[in-house]
C-alpha positions in Angstrom: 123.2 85.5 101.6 120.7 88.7 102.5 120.0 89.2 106.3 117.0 90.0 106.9 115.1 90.7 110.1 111.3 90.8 111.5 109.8 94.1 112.6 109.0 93.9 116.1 105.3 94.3 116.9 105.1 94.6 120.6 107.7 96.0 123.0 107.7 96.2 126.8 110.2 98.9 128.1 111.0 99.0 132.4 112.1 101.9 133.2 115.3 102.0 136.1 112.2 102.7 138.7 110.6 99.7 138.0 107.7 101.1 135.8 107.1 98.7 133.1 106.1 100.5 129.6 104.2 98.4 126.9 104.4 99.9 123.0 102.6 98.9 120.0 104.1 99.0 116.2 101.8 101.5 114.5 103.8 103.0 111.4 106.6 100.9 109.0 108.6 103.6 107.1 110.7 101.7 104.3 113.4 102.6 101.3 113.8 101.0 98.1 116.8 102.0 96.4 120.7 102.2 96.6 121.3 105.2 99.5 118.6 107.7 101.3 119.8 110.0 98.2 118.1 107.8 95.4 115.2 105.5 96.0 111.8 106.0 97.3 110.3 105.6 100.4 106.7 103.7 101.1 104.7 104.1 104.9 102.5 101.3 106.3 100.3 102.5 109.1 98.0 100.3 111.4 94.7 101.4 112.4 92.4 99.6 113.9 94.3 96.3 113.5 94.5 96.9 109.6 97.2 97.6 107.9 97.8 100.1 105.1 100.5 100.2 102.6 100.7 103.9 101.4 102.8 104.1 98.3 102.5 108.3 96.6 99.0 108.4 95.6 97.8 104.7 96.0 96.6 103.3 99.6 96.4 99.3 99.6 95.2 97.2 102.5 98.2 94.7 103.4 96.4 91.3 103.5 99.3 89.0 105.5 101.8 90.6 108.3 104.3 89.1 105.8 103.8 91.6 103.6 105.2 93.7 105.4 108.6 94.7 104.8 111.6 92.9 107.1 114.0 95.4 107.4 112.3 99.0 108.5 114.0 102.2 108.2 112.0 103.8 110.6 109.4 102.0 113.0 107.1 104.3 115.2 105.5 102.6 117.9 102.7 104.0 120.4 102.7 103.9 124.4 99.3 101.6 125.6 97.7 102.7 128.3 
Protein backbone atom coordinates (compact mmCIF):
# COMPACT_ATOMS: atom_id res chain seq x y z
CA UNK A 1 0.00 0.00 0.00
CA UNK A 2 1.50 3.76 -1.10
CA UNK A 3 1.70 6.33 1.83
CA UNK A 4 0.84 9.31 0.98
CA UNK A 5 0.63 12.56 2.92
CA UNK A 6 -1.29 16.15 2.60
CA UNK A 7 0.74 19.26 2.07
CA UNK A 8 0.43 21.45 4.90
CA UNK A 9 -1.18 24.84 4.04
CA UNK A 10 -0.85 26.80 7.15
CA UNK A 11 1.87 26.66 9.83
CA UNK A 12 2.24 28.59 13.06
CA UNK A 13 5.89 28.52 14.45
CA UNK A 14 6.66 29.98 18.42
CA UNK A 15 9.77 30.84 18.76
CA UNK A 16 11.63 29.79 22.46
CA UNK A 17 10.81 33.65 23.36
CA UNK A 18 7.27 33.27 23.06
CA UNK A 19 6.86 34.99 19.60
CA UNK A 20 4.39 33.15 17.63
CA UNK A 21 5.16 33.06 13.72
CA UNK A 22 2.28 32.25 11.20
CA UNK A 23 3.38 30.86 7.45
CA UNK A 24 1.47 30.39 4.48
CA UNK A 25 2.15 27.52 1.61
CA UNK A 26 2.97 29.50 -1.48
CA UNK A 27 5.12 27.19 -3.89
CA UNK A 28 4.68 23.03 -4.31
CA UNK A 29 7.86 21.77 -6.01
CA UNK A 30 7.29 18.03 -7.08
CA UNK A 31 9.24 14.93 -8.92
CA UNK A 32 7.94 12.40 -11.14
CA UNK A 33 10.29 9.72 -11.77
CA UNK A 34 12.54 6.93 -10.14
CA UNK A 35 15.60 9.18 -8.30
CA UNK A 36 16.36 13.22 -8.42
CA UNK A 37 18.73 11.87 -11.39
CA UNK A 38 15.85 10.89 -13.87
CA UNK A 39 12.34 12.31 -13.82
CA UNK A 40 11.11 15.79 -14.10
CA UNK A 41 10.15 18.13 -11.79
CA UNK A 42 6.64 20.39 -11.99
CA UNK A 43 6.15 23.89 -9.56
CA UNK A 44 2.74 24.99 -8.33
CA UNK A 45 2.68 28.53 -7.10
CA UNK A 46 -0.27 30.42 -5.24
CA UNK A 47 -1.03 33.84 -5.96
CA UNK A 48 -3.66 35.54 -4.98
CA UNK A 49 -5.52 32.41 -3.67
CA UNK A 50 -5.05 30.66 -7.21
CA UNK A 51 -3.18 28.14 -7.83
CA UNK A 52 -0.81 27.47 -10.79
CA UNK A 53 0.50 24.33 -12.00
CA UNK A 54 3.66 25.15 -14.11
CA UNK A 55 4.82 22.21 -16.07
CA UNK A 56 8.09 23.52 -18.93
CA UNK A 57 6.30 25.76 -21.13
CA UNK A 58 2.57 25.18 -20.16
CA UNK A 59 0.89 27.15 -17.05
CA UNK A 60 -2.57 25.58 -15.97
CA UNK A 61 -4.83 26.95 -13.25
CA UNK A 62 -5.30 24.00 -10.59
CA UNK A 63 -9.12 23.84 -10.21
CA UNK A 64 -9.47 21.63 -6.67
CA UNK A 65 -6.65 21.74 -3.69
CA UNK A 66 -6.74 17.98 -4.47
CA UNK A 67 -4.96 18.44 -7.43
CA UNK A 68 -2.38 19.13 -5.81
CA UNK A 69 0.30 16.72 -5.41
CA UNK A 70 0.39 14.75 -1.71
CA UNK A 71 3.80 14.15 -1.27
CA UNK A 72 6.07 17.59 -2.03
CA UNK A 73 9.59 17.55 -2.60
CA UNK A 74 10.09 20.94 -1.69
CA UNK A 75 7.28 23.24 0.00
CA UNK A 76 8.17 27.08 0.37
CA UNK A 77 6.04 28.85 2.63
CA UNK A 78 5.86 32.75 3.34
CA UNK A 79 5.97 34.59 6.90
CA UNK A 80 2.30 36.75 7.32
CA UNK A 81 2.54 39.79 8.71
Amino acid sequence: MRQTCDPVHNIEITTVDGQSHKYKLECIISHEGISTTNGHYISYIQKNNIWVEINDDNHSIVESLNSLPNQPYISVFRKQT
